[in-house]
The first five atom37 places (N, CA, C, CB, O) and aatype in JSON, in Angstrom:
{
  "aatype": [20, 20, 20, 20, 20, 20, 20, 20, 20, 20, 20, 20, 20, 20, 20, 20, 20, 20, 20, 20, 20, 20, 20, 20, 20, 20, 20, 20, 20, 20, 20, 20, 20, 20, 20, 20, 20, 20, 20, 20, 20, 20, 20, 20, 20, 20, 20, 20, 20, 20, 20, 20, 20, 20, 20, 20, 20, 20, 20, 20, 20, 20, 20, 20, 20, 20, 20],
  "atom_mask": [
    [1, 1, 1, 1, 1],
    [1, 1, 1, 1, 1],
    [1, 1, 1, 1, 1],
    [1, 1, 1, 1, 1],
    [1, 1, 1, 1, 1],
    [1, 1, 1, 1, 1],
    [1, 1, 1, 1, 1],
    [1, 1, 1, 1, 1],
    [1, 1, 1, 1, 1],
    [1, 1, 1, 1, 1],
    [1, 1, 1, 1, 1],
    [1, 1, 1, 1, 1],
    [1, 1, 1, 1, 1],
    [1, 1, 1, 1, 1],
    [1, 1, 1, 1, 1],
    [1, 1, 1, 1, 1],
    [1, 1, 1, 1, 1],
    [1, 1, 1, 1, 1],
    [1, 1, 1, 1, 1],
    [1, 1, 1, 1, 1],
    [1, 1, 1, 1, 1],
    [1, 1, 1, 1, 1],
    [1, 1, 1, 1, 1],
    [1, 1, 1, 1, 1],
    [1, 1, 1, 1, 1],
    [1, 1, 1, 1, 1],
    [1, 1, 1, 1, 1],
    [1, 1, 1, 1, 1],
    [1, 1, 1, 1, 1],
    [1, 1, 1, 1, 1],
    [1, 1, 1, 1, 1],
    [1, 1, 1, 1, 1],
    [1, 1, 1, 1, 1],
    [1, 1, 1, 1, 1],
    [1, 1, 1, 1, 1],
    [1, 1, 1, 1, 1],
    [1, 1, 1, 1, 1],
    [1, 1, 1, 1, 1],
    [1, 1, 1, 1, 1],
    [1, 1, 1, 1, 1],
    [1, 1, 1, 1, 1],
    [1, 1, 1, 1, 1],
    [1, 1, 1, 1, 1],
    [1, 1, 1, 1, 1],
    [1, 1, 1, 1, 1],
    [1, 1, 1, 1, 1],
    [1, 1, 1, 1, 1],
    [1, 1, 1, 1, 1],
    [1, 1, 1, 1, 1],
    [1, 1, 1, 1, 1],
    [1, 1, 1, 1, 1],
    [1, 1, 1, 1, 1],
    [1, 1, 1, 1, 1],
    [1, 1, 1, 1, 1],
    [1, 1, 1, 1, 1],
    [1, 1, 1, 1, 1],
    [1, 1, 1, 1, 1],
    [1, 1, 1, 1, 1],
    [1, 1, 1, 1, 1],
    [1, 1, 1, 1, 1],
    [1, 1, 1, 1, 1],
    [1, 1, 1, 1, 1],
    [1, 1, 1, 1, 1],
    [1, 1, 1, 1, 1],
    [1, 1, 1, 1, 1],
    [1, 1, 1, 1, 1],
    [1, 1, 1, 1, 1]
  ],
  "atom_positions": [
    [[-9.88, -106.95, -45.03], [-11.18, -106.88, -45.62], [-11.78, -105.52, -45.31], [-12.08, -108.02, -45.11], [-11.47, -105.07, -44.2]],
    [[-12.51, -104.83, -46.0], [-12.96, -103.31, -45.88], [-14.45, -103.35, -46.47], [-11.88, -102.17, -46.82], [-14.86, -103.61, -47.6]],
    [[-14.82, -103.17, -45.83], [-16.61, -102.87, -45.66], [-17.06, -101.35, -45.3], [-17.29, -103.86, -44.24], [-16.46, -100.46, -44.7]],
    [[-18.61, -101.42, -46.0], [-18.67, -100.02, -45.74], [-20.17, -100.43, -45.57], [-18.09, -98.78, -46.93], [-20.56, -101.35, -46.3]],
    [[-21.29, -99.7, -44.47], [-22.12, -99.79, -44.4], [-22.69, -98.74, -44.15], [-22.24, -100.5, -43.96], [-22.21, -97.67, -43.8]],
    [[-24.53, -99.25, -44.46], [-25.3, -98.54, -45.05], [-26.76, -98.99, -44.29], [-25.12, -98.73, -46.59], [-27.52, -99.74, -44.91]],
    [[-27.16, -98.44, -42.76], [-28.01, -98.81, -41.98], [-29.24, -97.75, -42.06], [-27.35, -98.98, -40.71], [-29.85, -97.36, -41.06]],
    [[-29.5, -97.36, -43.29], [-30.8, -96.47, -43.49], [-32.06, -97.16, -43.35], [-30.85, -95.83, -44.86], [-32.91, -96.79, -42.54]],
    [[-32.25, -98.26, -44.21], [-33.07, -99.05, -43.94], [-33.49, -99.31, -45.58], [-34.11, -98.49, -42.83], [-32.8, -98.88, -46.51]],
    [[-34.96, -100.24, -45.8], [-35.07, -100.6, -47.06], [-33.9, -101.15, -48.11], [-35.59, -99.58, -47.49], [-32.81, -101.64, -47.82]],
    [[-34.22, -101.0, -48.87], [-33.35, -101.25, -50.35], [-31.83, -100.56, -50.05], [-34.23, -100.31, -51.93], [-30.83, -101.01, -50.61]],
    [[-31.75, -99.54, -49.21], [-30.32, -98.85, -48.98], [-29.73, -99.72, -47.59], [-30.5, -96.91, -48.64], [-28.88, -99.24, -46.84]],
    [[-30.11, -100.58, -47.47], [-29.74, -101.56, -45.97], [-28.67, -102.76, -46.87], [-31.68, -102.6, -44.98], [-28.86, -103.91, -47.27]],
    [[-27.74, -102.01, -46.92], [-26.68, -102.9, -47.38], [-25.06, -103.27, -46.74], [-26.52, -102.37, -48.62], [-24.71, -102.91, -45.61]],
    [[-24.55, -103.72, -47.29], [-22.76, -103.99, -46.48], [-22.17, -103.92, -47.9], [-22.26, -105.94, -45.41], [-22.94, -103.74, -48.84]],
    [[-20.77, -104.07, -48.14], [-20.29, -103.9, -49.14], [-19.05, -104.58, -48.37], [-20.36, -102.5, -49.81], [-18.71, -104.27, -47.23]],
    [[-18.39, -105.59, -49.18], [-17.41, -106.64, -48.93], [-16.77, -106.36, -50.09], [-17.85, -108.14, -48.71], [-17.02, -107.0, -51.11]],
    [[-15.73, -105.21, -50.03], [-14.73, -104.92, -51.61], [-13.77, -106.07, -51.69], [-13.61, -103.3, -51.63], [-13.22, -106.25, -52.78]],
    [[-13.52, -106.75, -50.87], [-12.15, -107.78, -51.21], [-13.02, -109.08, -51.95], [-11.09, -108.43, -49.44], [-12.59, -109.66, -52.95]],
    [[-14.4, -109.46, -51.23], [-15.35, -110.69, -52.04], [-16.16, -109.64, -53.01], [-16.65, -111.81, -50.8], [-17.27, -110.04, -53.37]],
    [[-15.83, -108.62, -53.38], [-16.87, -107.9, -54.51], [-18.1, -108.48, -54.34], [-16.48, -108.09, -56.12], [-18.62, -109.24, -55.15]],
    [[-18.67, -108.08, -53.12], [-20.25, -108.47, -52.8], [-20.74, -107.25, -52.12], [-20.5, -109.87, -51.74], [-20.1, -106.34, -51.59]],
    [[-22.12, -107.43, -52.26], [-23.04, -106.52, -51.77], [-24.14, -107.5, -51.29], [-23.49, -105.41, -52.85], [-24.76, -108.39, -51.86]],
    [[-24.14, -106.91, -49.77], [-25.09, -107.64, -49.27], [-26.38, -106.97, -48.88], [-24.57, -108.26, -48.27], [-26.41, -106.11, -47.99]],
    [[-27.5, -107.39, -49.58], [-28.79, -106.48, -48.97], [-29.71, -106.75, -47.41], [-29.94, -106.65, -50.16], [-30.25, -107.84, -47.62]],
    [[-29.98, -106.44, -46.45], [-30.91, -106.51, -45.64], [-32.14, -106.2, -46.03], [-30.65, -105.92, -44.75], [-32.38, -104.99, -46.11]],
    [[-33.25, -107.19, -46.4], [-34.75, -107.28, -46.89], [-35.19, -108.0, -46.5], [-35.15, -107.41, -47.97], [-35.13, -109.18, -46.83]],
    [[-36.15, -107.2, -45.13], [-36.47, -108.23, -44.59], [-38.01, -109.12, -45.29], [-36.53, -107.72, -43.14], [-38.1, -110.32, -45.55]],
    [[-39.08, -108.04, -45.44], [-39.48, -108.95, -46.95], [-38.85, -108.46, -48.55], [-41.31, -108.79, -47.17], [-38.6, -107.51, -49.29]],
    [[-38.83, -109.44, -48.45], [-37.73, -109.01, -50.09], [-38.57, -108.74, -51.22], [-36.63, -110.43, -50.8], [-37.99, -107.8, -51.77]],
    [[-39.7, -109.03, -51.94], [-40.41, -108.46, -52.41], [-41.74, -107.72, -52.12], [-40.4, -109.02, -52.97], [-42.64, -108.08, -51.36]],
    [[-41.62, -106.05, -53.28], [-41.06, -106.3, -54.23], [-39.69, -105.72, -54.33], [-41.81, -106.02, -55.11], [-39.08, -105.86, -55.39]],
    [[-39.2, -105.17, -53.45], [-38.09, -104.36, -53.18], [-36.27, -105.29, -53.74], [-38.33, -104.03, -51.27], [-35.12, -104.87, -53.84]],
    [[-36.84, -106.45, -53.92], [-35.51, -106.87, -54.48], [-35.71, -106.6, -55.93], [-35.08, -108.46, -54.17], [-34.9, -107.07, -56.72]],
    [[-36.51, -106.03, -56.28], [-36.63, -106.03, -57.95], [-35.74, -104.4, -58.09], [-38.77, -106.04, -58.72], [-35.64, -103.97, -59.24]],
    [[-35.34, -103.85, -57.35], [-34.8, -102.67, -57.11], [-32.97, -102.84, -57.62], [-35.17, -102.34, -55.39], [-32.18, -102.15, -58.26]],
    [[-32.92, -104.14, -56.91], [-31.16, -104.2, -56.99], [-30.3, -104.38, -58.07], [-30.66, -105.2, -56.3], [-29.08, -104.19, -58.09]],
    [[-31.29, -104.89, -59.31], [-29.92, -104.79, -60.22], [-29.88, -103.25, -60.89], [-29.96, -106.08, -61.61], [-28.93, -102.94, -61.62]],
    [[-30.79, -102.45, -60.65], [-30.74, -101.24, -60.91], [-29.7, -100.69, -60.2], [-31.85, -100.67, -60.72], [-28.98, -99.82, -60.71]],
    [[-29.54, -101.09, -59.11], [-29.31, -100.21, -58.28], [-27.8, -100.86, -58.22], [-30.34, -100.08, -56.99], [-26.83, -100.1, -58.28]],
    [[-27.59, -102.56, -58.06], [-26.04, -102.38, -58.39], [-24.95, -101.96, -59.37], [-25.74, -103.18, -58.33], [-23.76, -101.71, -59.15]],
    [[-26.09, -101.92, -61.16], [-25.52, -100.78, -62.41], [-25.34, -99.33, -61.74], [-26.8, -100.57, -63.85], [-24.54, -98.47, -62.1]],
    [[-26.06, -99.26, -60.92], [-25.81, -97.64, -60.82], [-24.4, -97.56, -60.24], [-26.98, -96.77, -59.77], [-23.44, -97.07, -60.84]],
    [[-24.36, -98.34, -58.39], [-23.72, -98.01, -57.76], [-22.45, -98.85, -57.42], [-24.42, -97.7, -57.03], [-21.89, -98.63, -56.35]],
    [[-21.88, -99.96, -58.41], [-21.25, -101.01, -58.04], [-20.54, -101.31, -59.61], [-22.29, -102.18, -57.31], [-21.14, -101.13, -60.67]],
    [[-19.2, -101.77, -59.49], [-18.83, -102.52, -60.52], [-19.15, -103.64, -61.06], [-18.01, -102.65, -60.43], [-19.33, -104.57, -60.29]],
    [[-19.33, -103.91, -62.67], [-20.28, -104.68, -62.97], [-19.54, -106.27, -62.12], [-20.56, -104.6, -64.82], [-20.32, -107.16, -61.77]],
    [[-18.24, -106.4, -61.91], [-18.04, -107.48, -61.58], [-18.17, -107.92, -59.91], [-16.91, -107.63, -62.16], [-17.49, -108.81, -59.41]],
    [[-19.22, -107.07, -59.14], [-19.94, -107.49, -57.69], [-20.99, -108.2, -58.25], [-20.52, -106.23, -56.6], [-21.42, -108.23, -59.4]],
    [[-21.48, -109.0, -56.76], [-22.39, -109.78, -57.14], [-23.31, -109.39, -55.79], [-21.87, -111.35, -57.45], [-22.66, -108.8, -54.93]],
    [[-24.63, -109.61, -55.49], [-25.61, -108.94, -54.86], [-26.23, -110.04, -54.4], [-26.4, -108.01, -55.63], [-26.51, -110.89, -55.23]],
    [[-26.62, -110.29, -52.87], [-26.95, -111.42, -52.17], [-27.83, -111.0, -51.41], [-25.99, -112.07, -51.52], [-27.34, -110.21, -50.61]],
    [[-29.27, -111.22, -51.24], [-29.96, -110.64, -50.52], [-30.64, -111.72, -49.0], [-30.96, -110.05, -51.6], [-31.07, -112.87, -49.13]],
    [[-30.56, -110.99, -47.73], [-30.87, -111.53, -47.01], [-32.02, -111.46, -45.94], [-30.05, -111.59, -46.8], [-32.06, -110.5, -45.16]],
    [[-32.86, -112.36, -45.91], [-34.24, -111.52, -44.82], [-33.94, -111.73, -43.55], [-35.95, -112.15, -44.92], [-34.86, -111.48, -42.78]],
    [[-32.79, -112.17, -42.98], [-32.62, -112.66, -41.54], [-31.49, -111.19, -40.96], [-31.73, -114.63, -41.49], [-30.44, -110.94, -41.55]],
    [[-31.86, -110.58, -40.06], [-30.87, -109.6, -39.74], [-29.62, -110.2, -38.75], [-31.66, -108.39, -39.04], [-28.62, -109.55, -38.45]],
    [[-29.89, -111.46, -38.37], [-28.9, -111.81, -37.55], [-27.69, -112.5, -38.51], [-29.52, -112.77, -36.41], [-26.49, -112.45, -38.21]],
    [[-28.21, -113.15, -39.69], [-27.2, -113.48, -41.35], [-26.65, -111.92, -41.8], [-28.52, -114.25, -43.08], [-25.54, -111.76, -42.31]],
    [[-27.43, -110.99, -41.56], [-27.18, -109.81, -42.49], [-26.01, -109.29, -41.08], [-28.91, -108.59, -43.05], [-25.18, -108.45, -41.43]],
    [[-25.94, -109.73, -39.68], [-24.36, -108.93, -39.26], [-23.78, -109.71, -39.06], [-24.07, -108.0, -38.15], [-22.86, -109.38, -38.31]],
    [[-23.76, -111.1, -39.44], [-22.64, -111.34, -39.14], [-21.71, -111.31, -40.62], [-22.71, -112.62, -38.31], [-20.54, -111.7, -40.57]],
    [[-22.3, -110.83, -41.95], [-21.49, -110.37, -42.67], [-20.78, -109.03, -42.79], [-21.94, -110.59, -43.47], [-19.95, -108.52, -43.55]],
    [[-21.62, -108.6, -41.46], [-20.52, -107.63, -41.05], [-19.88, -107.61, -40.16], [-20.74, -106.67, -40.95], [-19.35, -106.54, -39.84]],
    [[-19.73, -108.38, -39.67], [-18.78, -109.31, -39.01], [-17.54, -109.61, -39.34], [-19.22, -110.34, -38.95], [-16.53, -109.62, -38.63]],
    [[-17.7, -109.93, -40.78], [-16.9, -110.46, -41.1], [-15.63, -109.8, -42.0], [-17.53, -111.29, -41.5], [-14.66, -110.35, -42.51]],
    [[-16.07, -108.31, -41.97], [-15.07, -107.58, -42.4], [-14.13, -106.59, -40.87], [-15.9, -106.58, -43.66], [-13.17, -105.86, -41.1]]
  ]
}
């Protein structure tokens, strides 16, 4: 499994799970800043990922964990 992360913070607070084609966001309040992501997964992601957003940071490592 190969992950790549992205601990800037906001809307760029993500993980990337290429083998489950997921993207996982860290938000911790999610709006309005989740209205950001499908922009942002057309930009930066193949259309066939899917984008899961999470407000708990202790859910958001252990999916990085898990790569």
């Amino acid at each position: 499994m190969k992950k790549e992360n992205n601990y800037a913070g906001g809307v760029s607070n993500y993980i990337v799970l290429k083998e489950e084609k997921e993207v996982i966001f860290y938000l911790h309040n999610p709006y309005p800043d989740c209205l950001e992501i499908p922009a942002i997964m057309k930009a930066r992601f193949p259309e066939d990922y899917k984008s899961i957003v999470v407000n708990s940071l202790d859910e958001f490592k252990k999916y990085g964990e898990k790569a």
